[in-house]
N, C-alpha and C positions, 0 to 999 in steps of 0.2 A: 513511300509506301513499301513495304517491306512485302504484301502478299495481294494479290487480284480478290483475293477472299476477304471478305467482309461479313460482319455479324452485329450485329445491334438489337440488345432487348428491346422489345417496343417501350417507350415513354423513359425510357434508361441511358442506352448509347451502346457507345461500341465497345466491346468485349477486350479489345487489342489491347496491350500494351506492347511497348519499343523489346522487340525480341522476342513477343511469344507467339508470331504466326508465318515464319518460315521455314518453307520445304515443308507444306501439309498438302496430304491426299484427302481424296474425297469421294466417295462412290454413289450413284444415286440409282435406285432398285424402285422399279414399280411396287407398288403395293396389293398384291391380292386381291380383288372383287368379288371374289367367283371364285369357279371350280371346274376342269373339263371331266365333261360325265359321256358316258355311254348311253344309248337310248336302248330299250328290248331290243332292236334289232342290228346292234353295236356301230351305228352311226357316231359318231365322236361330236358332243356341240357343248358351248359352252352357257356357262349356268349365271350369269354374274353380270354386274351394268358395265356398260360400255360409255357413260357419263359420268364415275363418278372417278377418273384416276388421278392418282397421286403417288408422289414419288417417298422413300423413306432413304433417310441418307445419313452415312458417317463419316466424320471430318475425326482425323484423327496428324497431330503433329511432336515434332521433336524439336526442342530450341532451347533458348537461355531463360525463360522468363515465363512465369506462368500468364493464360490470360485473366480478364479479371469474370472467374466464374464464382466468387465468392457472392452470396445474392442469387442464385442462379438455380431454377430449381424445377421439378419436371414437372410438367403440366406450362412453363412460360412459354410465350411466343417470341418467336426473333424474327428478325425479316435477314436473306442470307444471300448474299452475292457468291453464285456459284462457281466454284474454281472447275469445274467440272460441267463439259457443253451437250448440248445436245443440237442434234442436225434434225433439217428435214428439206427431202425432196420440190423442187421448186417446177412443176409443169412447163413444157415451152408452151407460150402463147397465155401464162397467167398474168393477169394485171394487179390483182391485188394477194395480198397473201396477211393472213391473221395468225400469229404463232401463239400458241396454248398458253404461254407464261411470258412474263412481263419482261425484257431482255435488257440484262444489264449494259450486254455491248453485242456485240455481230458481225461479220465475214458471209458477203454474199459473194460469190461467183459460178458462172456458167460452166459446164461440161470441158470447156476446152482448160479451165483454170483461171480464165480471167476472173478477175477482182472488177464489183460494182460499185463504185462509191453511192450508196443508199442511206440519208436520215434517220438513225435510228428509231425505232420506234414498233410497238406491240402490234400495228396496222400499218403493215408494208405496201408501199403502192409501188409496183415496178415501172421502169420504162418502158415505151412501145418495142417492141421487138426483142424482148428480152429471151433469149433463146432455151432457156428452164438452165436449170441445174441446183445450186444448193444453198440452203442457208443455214451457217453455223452458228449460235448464241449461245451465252452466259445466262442462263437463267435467272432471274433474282425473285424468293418463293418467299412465301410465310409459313415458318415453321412452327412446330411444338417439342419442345423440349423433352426427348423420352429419356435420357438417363446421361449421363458424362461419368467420365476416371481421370483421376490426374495421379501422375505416375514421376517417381523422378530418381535420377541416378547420381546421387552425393559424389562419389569419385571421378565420372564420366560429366560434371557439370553439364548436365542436361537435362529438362522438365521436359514433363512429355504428356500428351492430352487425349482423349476421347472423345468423339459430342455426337451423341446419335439425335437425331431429329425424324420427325413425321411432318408431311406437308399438310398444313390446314385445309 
């Protein structure tokens, strides 16, 4: 496997071909709900749901090989193994913990550094005496396809890509 990152149109497959998904970045930015407002009396609160968040993300690479986005067109869905983690704070004395997205893979450990060996899985049950600290995971989301470029350098032998995505 050439990259932690993975893509697959639903009912299609996977995007990859041998060379066109190493050394890509990948940024994942909430998306907007709302709006912070002032009230008459310039109290500062926020205008927008606090249930409905989601991330919008661009995966952008440079390599030998294009992948295969031919077929590929905005409005699809892909489901996306994110190269890019997100963390959350683990309470001492929690027993269970439920993370927002479904986790490709994860790194639990406590305040001091130690590493938990924990089952992966989207419903985390900790051990008794788990003294809090953190949990790190690879998100894997369902996206929508909002635009892509493909870009390539004839004398510098290198293709190069773009993939912006909205989370469903």
């Amino acid at each position: 496997m050439e990259s932690a990152l993975t893509i697959a149109i639903l009912g299609k497959g996977e995007l990859f071909t041998p060379g066109s998904a190493r050394e890509c970045t990948q940024t994942l930015t909430p998306i907007p709900q709302g709006s912070l407002r002032r009230t008459i009396n310039g109290k500062l609160v926020w205008s927008g749901s606090r249930t409905h968040r989601k991330f919008r993300s661009v995966i952008s690479c440079k390599d030998q090989a294009p992948p295969a986005f031919d077929g590929l067109w905005r409005g699809d869905q892909v489901k996306v193994t994110c190269l890019e983690t997100l963390t959350q704070a683990i309470p001492k004395g929690c027993q269970e913990l439920i993370l927002a997205r479904e986790p490709a893979s994860h790194h639990i450990f406590d305040y001091k550094g130690k590493t938990w060996d924990i089952p992966l899985s989207q419903h985390i049950t900790l051990p008794p005496g788990f003294p809090g600290g953190f949990i790190t995971y690879a998100p894997r989301l369902l996206m929508m396809v909002d635009n892509y470029t493909l870009n390539v350098d004839e004398w510098g032998l290198s293709l190069g890509w773009t993939l912006e995505l909205v989370e469903v």
